[in-house]
Structure formats: C-alpha cells, structure tokens
NUKOL-851572 format. One record per atom (N, C-alpha, C): x, y, z; residue in three letters; atom name. Coordinates in nm, 4 decimals, decimal comma, m for minus. Layout:
BEGIN
NODE          u          v          w     r    a
NODE          X          Y          Z   ala   CA
...
This chain:
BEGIN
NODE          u          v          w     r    a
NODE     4,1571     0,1511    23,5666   unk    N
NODE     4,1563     0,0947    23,4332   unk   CA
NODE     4,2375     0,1810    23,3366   unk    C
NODE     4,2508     0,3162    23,3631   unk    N
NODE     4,2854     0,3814    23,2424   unk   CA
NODE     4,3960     0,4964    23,3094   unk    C
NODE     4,4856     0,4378    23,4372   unk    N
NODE     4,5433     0,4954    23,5167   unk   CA
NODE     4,6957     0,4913    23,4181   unk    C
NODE     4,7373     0,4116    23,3396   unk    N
NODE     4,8616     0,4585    23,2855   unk   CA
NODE     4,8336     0,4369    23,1329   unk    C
NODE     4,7143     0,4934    23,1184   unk    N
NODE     4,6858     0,4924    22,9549   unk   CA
NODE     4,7686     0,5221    22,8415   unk    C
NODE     4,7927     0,4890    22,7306   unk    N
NODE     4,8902     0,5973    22,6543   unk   CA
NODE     4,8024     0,5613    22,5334   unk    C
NODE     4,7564     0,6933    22,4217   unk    N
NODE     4,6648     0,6281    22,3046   unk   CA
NODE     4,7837     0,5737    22,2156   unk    C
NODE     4,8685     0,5737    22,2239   unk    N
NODE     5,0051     0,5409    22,1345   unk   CA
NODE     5,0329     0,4003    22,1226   unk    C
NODE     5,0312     0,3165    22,2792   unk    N
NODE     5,0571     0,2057    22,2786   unk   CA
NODE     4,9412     0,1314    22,3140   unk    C
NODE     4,8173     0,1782    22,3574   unk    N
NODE     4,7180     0,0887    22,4260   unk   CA
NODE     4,6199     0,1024    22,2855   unk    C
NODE     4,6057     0,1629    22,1695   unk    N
NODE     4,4870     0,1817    22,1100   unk   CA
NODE     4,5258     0,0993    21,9781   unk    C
NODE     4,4204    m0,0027    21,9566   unk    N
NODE     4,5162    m0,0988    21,8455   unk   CA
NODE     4,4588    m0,0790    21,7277   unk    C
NODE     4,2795    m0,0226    21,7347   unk    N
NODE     4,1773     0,0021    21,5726   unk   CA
NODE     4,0898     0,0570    21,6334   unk    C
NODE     4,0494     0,1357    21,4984   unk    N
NODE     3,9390     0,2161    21,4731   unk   CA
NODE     3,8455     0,1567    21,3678   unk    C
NODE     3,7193     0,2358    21,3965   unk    N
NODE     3,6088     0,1420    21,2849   unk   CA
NODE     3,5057     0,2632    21,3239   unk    C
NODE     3,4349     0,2749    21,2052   unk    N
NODE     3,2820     0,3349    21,2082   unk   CA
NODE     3,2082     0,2455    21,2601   unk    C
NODE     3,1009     0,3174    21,3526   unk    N
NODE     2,9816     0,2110    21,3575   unk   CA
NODE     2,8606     0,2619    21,2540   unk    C
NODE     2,8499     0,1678    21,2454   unk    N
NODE     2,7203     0,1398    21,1306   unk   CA
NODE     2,5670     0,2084    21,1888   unk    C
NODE     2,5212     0,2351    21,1167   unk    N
NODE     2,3983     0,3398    21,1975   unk   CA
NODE     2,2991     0,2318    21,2516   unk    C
NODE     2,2608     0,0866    21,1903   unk    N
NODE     2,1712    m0,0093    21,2352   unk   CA
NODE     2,2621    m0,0427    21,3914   unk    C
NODE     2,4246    m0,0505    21,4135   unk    N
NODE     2,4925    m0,0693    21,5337   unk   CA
NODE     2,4508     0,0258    21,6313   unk    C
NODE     2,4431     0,1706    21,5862   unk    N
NODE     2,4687     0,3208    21,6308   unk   CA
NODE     2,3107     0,2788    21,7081   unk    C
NODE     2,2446     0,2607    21,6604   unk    N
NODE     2,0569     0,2346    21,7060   unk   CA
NODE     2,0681     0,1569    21,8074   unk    C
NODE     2,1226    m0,0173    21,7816   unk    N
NODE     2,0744    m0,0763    21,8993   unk   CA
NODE     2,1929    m0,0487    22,0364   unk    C
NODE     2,2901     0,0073    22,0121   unk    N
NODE     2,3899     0,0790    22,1248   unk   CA
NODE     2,3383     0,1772    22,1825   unk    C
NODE     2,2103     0,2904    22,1375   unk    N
NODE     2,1275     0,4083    22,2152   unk   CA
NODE     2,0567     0,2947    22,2712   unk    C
NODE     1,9772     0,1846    22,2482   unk    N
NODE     1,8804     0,1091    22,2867   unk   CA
NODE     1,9194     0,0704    22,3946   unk    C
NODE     2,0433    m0,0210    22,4240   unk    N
NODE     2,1035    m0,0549    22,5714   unk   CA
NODE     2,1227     0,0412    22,6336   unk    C
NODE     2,2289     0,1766    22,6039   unk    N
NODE     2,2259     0,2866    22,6700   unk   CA
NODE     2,1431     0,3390    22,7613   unk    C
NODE     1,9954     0,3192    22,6812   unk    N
NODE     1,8856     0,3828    22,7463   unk   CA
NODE     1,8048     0,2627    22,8269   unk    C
NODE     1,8352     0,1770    22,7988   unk    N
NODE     1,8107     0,0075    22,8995   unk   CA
NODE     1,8833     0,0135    23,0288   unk    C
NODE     2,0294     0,0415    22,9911   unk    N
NODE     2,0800     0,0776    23,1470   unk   CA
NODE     2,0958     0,1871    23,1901   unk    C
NODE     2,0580     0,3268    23,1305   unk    N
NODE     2,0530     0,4464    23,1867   unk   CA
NODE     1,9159     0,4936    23,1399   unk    C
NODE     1,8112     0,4419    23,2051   unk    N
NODE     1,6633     0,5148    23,1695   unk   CA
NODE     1,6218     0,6347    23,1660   unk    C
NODE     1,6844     0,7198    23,2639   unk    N
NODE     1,6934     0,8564    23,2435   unk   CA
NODE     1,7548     0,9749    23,1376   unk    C
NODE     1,8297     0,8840    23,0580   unk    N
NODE     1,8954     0,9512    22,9068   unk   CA
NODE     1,8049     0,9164    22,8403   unk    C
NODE     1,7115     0,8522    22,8081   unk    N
NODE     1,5908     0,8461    22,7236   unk   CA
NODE     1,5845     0,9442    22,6208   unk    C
NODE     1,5247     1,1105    22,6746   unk    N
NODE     1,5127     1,2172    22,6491   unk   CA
NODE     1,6214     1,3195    22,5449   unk    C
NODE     1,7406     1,2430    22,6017   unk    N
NODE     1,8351     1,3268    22,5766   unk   CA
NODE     1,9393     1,2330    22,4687   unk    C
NODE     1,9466     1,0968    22,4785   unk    N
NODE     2,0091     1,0345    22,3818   unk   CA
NODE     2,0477     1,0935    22,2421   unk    C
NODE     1,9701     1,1283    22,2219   unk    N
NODE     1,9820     1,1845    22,0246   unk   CA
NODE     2,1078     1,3324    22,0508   unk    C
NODE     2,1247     1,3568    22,1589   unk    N
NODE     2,1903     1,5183    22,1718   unk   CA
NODE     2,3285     1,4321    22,2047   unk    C
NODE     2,3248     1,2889    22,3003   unk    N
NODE     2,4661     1,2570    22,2918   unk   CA
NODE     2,5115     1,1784    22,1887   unk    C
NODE     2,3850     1,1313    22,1310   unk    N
NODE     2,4913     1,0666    22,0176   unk   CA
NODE     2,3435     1,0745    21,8859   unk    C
NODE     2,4346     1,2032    21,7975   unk    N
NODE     2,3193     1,2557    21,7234   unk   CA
NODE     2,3085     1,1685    21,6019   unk    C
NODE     2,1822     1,1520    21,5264   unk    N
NODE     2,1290     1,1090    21,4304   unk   CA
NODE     2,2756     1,0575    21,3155   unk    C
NODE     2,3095     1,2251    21,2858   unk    N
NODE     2,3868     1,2116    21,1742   unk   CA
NODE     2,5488     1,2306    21,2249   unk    C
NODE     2,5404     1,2183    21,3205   unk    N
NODE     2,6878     1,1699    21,3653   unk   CA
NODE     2,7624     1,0799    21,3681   unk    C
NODE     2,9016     1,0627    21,3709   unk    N
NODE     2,9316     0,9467    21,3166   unk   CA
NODE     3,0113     0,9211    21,4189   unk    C
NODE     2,9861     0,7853    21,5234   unk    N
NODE     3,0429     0,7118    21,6035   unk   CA
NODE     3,1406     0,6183    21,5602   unk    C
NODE     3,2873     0,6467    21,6261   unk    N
NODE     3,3832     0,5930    21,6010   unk   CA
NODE     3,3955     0,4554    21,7281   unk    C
NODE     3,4071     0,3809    21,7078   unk    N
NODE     3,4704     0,2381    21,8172   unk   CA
NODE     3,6011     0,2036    21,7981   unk    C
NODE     3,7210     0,2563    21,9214   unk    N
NODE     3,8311     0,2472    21,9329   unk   CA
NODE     3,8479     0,1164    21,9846   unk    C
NODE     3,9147    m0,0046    21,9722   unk    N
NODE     3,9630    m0,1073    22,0475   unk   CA
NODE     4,0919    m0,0787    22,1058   unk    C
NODE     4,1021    m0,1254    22,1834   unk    N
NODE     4,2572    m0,0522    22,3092   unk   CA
NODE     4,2831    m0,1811    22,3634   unk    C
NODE     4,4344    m0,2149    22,4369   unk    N
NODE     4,4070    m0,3486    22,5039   unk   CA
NODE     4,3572    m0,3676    22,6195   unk    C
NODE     4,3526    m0,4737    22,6880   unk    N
NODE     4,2924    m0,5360    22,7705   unk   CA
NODE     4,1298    m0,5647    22,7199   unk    C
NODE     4,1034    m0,5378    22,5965   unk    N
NODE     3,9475    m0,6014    22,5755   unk   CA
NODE     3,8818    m0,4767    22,5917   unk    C
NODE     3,9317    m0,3915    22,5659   unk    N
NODE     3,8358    m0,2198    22,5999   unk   CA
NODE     3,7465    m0,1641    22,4986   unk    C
NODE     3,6855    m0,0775    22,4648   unk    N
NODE     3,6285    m0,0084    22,3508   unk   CA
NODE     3,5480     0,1263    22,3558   unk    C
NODE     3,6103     0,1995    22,3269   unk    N
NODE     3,5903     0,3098    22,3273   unk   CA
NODE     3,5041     0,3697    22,2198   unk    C
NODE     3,4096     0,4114    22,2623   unk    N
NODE     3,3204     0,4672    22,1403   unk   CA
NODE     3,3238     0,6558    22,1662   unk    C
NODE     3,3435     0,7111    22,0049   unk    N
NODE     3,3753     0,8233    22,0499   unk   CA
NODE     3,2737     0,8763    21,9377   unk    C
NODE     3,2939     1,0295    21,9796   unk    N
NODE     3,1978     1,0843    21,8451   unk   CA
NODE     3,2713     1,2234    21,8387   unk    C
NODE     3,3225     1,3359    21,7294   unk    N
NODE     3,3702     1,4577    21,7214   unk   CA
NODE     3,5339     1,4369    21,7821   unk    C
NODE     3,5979     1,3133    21,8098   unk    N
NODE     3,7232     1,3107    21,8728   unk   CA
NODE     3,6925     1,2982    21,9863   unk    C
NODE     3,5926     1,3183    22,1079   unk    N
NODE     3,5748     1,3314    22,2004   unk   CA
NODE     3,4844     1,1695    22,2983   unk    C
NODE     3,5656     1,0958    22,3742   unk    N
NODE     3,4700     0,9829    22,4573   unk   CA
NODE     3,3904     0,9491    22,4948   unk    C
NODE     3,3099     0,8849    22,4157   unk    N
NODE     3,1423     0,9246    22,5256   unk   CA
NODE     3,1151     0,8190    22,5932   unk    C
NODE     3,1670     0,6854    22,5716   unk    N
NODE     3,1704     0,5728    22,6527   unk   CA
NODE     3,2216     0,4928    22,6224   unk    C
NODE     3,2986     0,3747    22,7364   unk    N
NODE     3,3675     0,2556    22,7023   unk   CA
NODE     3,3123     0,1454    22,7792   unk    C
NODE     3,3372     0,0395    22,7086   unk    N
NODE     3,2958    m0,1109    22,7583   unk   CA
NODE     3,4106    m0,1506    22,7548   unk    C
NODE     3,4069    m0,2329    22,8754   unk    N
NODE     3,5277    m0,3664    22,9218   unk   CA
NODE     3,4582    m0,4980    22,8895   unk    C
NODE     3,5082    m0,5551    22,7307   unk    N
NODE     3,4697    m0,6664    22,6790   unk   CA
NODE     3,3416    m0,6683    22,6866   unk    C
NODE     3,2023    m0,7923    22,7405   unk    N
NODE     3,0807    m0,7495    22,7298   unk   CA
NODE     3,0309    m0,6865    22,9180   unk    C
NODE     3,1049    m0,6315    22,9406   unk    N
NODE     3,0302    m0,5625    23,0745   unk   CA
NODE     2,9573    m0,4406    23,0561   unk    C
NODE     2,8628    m0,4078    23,1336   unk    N
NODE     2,7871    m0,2173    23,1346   unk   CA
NODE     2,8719    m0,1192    23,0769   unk    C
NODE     2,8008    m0,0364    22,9804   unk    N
NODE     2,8507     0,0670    22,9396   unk   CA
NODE     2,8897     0,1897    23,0812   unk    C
NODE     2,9727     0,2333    23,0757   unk    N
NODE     3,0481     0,3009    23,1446   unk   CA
NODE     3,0428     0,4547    23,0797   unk    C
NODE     2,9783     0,5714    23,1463   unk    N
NODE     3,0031     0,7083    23,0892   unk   CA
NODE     3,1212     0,7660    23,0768   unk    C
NODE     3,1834     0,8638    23,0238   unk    N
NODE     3,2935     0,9424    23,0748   unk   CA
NODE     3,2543     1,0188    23,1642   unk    C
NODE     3,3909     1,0665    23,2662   unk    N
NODE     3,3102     1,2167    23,3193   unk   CA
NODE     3,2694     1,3432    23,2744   unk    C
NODE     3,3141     1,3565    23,1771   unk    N
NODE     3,3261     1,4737    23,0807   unk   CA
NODE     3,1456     1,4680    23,0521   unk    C
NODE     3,0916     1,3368    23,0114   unk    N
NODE     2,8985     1,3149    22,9581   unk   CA
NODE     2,8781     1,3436    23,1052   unk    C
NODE     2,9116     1,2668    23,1878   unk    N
NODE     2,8919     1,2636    23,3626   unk   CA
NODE     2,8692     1,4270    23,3933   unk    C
NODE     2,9589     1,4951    23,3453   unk    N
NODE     2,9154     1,6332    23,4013   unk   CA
NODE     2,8468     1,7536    23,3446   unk    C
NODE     2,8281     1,6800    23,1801   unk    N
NODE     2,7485     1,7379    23,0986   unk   CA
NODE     2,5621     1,6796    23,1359   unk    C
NODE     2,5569     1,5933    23,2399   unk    N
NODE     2,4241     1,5302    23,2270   unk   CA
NODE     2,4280     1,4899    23,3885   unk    C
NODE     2,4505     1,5587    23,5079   unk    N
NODE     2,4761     1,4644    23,6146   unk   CA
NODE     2,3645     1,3885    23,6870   unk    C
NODE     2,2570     1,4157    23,6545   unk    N
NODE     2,1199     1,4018    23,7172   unk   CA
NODE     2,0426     1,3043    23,6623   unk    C
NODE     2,1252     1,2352    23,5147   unk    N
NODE     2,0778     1,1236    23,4525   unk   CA
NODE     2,1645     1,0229    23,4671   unk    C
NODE     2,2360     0,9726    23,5425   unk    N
NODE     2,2956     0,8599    23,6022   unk   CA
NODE     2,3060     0,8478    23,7486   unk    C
NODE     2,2828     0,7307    23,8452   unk    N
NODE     2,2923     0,6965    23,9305   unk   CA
NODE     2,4044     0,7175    24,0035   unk    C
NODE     2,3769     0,7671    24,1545   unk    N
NODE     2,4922     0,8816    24,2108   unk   CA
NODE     2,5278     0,8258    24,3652   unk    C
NODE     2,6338     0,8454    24,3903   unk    N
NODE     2,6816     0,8508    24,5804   unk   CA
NODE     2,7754     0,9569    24,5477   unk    C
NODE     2,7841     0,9565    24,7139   unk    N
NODE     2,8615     1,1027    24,7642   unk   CA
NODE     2,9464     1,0142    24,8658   unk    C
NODE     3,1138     1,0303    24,8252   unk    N
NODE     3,1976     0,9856    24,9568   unk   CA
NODE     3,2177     1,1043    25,0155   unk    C
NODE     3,3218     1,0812    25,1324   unk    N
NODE     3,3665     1,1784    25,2322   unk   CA
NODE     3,4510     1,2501    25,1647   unk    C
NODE     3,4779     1,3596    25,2244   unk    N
NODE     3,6211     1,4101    25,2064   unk   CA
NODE     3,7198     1,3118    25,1873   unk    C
NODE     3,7744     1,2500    25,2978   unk    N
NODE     3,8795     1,1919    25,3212   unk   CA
NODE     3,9427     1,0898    25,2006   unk    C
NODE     3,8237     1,0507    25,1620   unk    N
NODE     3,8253     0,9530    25,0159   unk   CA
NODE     3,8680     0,9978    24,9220   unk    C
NODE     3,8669     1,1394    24,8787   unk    N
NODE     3,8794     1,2162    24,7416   unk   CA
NODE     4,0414     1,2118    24,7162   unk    C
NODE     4,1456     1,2286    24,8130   unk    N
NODE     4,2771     1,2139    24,7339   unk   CA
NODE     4,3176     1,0426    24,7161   unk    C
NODE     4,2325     0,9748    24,7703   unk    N
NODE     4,2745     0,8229    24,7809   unk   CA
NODE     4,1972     0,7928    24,5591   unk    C
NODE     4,1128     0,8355    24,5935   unk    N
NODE     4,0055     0,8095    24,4495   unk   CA
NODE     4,1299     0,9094    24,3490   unk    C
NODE     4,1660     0,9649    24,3412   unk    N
NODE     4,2216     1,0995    24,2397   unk   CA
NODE     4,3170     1,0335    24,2445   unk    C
NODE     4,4337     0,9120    24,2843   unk    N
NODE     4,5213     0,8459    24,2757   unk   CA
NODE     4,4829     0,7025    24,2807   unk    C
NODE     4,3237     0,6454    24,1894   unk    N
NODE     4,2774     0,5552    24,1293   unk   CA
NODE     4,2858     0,3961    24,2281   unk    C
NODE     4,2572     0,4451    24,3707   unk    N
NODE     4,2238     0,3377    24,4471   unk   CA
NODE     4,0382     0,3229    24,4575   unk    C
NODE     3,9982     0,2143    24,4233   unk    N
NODE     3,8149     0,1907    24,4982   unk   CA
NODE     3,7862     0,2461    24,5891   unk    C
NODE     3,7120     0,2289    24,5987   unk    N
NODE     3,6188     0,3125    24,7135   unk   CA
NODE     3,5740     0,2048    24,7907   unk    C
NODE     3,6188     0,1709    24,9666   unk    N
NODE     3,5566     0,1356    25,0937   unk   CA
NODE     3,4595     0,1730    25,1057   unk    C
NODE     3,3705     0,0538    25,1624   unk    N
NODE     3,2087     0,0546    25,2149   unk   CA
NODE     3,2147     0,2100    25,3577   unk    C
NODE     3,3737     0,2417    25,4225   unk    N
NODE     3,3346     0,3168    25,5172   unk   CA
NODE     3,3673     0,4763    25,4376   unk    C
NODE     3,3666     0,5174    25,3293   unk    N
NODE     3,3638     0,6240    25,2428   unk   CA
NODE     3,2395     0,6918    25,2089   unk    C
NODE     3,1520     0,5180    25,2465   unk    N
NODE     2,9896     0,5835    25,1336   unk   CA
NODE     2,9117     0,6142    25,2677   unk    C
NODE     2,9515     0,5315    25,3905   unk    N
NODE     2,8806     0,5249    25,4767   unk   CA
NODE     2,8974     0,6394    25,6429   unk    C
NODE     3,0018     0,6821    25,6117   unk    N
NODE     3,0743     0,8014    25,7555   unk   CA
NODE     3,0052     0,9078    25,6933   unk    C
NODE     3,0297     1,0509    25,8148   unk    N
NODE     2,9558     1,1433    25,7864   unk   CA
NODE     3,0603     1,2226    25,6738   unk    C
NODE     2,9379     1,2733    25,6228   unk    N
NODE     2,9737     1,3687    25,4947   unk   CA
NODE     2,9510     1,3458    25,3764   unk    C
NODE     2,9101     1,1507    25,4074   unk    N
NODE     2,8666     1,0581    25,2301   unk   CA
NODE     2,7260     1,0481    25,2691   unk    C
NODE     2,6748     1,0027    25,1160   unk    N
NODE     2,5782     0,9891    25,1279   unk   CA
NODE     2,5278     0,8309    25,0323   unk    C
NODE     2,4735     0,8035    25,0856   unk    N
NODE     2,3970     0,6858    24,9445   unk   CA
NODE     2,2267     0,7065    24,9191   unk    C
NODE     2,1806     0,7075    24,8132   unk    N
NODE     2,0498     0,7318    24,7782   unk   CA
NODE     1,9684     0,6373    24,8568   unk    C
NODE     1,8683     0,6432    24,9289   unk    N
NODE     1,7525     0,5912    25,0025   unk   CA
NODE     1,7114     0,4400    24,9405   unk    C
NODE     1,6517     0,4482    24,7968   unk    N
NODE     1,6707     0,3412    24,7354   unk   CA
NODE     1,7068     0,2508    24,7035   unk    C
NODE     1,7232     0,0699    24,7102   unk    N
NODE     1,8559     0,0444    24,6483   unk   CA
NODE     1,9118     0,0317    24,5404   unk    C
NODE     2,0526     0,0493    24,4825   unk    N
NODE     2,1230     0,0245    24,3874   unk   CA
NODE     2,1820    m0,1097    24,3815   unk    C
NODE     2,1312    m0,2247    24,2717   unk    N
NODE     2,1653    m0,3519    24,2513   unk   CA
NODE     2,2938    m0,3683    24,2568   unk    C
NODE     2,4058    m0,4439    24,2525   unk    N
NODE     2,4788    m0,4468    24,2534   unk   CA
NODE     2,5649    m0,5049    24,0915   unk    C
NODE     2,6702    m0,4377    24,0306   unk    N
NODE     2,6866    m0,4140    23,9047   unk   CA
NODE     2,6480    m0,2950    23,8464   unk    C
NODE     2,5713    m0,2442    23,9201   unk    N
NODE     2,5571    m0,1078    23,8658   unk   CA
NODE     2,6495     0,0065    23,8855   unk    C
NODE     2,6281     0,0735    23,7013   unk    N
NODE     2,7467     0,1792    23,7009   unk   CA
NODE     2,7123     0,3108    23,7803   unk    C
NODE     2,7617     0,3712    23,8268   unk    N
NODE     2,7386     0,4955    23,9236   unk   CA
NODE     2,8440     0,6390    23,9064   unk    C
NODE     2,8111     0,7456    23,8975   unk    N
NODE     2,8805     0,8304    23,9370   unk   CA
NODE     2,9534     0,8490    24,0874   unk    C
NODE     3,0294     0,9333    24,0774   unk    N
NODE     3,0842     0,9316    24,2457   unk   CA
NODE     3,1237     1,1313    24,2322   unk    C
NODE     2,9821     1,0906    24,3407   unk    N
NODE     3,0505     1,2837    24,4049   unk   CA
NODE     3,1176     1,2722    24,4969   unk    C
NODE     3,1559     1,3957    24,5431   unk    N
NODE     3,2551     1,3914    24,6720   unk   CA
NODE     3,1794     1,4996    24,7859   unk    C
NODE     3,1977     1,4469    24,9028   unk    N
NODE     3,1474     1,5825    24,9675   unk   CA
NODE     3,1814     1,7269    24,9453   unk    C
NODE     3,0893     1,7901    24,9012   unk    N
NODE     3,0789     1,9424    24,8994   unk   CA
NODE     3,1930     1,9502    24,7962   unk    C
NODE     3,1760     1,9475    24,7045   unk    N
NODE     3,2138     1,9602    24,5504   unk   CA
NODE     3,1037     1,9388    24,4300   unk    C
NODE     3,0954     1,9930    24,3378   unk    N
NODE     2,9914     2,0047    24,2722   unk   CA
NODE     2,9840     1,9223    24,1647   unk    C
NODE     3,0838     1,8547    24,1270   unk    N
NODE     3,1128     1,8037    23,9780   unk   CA
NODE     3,1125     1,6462    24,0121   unk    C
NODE     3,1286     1,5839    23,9424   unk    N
NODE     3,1759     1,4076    23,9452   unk   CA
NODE     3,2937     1,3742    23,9556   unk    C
NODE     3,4080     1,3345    24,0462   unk    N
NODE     3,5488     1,3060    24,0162   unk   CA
NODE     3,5687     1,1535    23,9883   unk    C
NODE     3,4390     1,0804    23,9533   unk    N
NODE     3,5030     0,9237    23,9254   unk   CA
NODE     3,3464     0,8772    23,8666   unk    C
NODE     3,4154     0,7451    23,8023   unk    N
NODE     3,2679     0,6791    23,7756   unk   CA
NODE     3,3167     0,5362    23,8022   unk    C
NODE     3,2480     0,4258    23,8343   unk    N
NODE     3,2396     0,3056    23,8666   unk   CA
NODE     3,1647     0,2320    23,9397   unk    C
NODE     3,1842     0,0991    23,9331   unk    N
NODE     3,0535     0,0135    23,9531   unk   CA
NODE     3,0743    m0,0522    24,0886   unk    C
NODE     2,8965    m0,0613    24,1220   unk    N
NODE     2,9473    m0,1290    24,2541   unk   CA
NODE     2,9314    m0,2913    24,2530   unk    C
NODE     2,9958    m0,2868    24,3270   unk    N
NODE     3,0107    m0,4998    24,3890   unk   CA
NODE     2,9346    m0,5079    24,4911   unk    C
NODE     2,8987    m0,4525    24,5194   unk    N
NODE     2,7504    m0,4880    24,6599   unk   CA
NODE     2,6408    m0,4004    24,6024   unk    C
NODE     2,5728    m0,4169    24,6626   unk    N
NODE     2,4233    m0,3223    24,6328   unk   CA
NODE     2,4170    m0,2562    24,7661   unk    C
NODE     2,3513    m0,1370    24,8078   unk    N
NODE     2,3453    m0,0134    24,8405   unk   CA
NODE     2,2968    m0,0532    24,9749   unk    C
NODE     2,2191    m0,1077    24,9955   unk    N
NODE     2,1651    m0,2000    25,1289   unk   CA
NODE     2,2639    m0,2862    25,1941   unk    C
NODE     2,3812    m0,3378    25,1166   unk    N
NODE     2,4395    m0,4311    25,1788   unk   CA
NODE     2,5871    m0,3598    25,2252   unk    C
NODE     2,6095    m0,2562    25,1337   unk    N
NODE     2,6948    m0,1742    25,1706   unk   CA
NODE     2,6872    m0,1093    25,3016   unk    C
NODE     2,5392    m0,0617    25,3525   unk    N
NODE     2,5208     0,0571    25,4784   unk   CA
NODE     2,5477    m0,0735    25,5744   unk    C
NODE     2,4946    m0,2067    25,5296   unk    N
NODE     2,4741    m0,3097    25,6479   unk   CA
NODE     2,5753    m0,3622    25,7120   unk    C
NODE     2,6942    m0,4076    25,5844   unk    N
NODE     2,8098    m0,4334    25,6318   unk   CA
NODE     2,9472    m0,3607    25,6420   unk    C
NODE     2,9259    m0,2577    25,5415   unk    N
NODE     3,0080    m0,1177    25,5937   unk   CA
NODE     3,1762    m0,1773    25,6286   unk    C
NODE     3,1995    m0,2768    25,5446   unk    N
NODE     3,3320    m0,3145    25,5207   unk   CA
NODE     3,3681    m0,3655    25,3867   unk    C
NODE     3,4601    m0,3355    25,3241   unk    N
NODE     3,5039    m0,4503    25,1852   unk   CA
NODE     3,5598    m0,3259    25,0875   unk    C
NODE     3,5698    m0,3606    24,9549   unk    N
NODE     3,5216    m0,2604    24,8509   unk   CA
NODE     3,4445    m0,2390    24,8298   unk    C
NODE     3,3496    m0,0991    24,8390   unk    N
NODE     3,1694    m0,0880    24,7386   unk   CA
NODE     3,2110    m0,0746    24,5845   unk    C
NODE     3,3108    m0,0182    24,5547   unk    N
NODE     3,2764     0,0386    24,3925   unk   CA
NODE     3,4165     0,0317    24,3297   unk    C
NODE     3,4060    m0,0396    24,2495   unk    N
NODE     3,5438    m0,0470    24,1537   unk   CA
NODE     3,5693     0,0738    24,0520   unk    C
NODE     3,6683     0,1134    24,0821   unk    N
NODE     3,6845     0,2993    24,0106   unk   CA
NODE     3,7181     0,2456    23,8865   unk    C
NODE     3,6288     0,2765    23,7450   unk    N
NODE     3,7004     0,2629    23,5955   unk   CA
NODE     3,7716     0,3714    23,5719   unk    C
NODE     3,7059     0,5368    23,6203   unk    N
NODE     3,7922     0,6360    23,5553   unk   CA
NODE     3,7445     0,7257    23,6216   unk    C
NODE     3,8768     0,7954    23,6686   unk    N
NODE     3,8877     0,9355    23,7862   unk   CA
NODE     3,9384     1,0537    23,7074   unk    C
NODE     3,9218     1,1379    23,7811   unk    N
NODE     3,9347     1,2280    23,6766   unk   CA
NODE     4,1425     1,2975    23,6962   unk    C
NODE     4,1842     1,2969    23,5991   unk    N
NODE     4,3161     1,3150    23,5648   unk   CA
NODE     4,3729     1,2034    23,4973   unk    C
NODE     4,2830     1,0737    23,5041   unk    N
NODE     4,3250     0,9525    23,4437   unk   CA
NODE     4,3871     0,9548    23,3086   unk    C
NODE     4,4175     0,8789    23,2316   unk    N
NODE     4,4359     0,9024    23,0751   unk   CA
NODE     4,2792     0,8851    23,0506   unk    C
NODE     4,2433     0,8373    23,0253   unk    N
NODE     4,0911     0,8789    22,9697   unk   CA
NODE     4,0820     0,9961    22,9378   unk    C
NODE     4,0684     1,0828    23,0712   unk    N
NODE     4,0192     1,2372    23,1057   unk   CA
NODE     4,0886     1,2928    22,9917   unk    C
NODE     4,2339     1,2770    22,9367   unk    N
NODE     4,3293     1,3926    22,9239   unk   CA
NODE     4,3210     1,3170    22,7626   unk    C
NODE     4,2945     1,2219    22,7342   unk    N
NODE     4,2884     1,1503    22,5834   unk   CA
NODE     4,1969     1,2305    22,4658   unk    C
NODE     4,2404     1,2642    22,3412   unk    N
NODE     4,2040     1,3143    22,2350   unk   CA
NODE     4,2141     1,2423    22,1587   unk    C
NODE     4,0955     1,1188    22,0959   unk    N
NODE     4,1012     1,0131    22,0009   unk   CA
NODE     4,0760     1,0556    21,8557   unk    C
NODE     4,2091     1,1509    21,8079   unk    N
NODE     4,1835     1,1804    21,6777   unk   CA
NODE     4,2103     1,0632    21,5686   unk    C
C-alpha cells in the first residue's frame, strides 16, 4: 500500500480531529484491539491533538506530534504503524513467518499460507477470524517487520496451507516507515 509513497504527491489534506471524533476513534481502537484498553490514553493522549491526513487512494492517516499512529483504507480496520507495533508488541495480534519469507515481505509481497505454516513459523493456537489486522514477526528476530490483514482465518490457513494468508499494508522501509507528516 505505501510501497512508492511520496508525502508530496500522495497527501492531498489535513484537518484536526475534534476531541468528541478523537473519543469515539479510541472507542473502535479499543473494539478492535482489546488489549490497548489500558494503554490508549498514552497513545493518543487526552490533550493531544490528532491530525487526519487524507492521501490518495481513499487512505487516512491519523497522526499525533508529526509522527503515524494509524491509517484506514476508506471504511476498513484500523491498521497500526510499526513504529506503535514495536512500541506495544504484545497488544496486537501476532504470527511468526519463516526465514525465507522475510526478504520476499521487505520488498512488499503477501505472505503464503506455506510461510505461516513450515518450520520456523508459527501461528497462535487460537483462531484468528479472518479480516483481522495482525502483526508479522519473523523467525528469530525480535521486532515486527510488517503489519497486515488476513484473508483466511488461522484454522483455515494450517488446513489448506495454500493461497495468500495476509495482505501486507506496511513493511518496514516502506514510505510509511520513513514519512514525517509535518
């Protein structure tokens, strides 16, 4: 999504959000990430002032201090950056691909059902619905190098272990990553 970004030509307005907006945007936040509950007010504080960038393709970037804290594609799931992703990794929903996956992902291709499922990945025990936004670790690396959603759910992925599982929004080196929305 944000593989040949430029804020020059892709970013068309800026706008304050309104603090009654700023409220019910923590409210979904914490609707689809239940585990930020706790911590919401530290990413997007009381008296801070959230900016909403519109960019094309229908994007929106909500930022706070110059810095990204999440974008929506028109009305789909809020999407973290990695930058919140690695400031918080234990409060969003997670897989681990292989090795082999990590230079294919870092040059903004999806992620194959046989990435989550060969040795060295992992998928959480549980299942993950499908549409849901996810972090992506990599084997034996410590940080997040991508975030995106999956198109199967987590059960159907180990079962059929072919297709795309997860549509990559933003890897890390992307324009996103490297963007300063002053």
């Amino acid at each position: 999504m944000f593989k040949k970004f430029s804020a020059k030509e892709d970013i068309h307005s800026r706008a304050n959000v309104k603090s009654s907006v700023q409220r019910a945007l923590k409210s979904n936040l914490i609707d689809q990430f239940p585990k930020l509950d706790d911590v919401i007010d530290e990413i997007i504080p009381k008296k801070g002032q959230l900016v909403n960038i519109k960019c094309t393709d229908r994007v929106s970037l909500y930022t706070l201090d110059s810095e990204v804290v999440f974008f929506q594609h028109y009305d789909d799931p809020f999407v973290p950056t990695l930058k919140l992703v690695h400031k918080y990794p234990e409060r969003f929903p997670s897989v681990r691909v292989d090795r082999g996956a990590i230079k294919f992902i870092l040059s903004g291709a999806n992620i194959m059902c046989p990435g989550l499922t060969s040795k060295g990945a992992t998928l959480p025990e549980d299942n993950i619905p499908e549409g849901t936004v996810v972090a992506i670790f990599a084997e034996g690396k410590e940080t997040a190098l991508a975030v995106g959603k999956l198109t199967m759910d987590t059960d159907t992925i180990k079962s059929v272990n072919k297709g795309i599982a997860i549509e990559v929004s933003t890897h890390l080196g992307d324009g996103l990553w490297s963007l300063k929305a002053d």
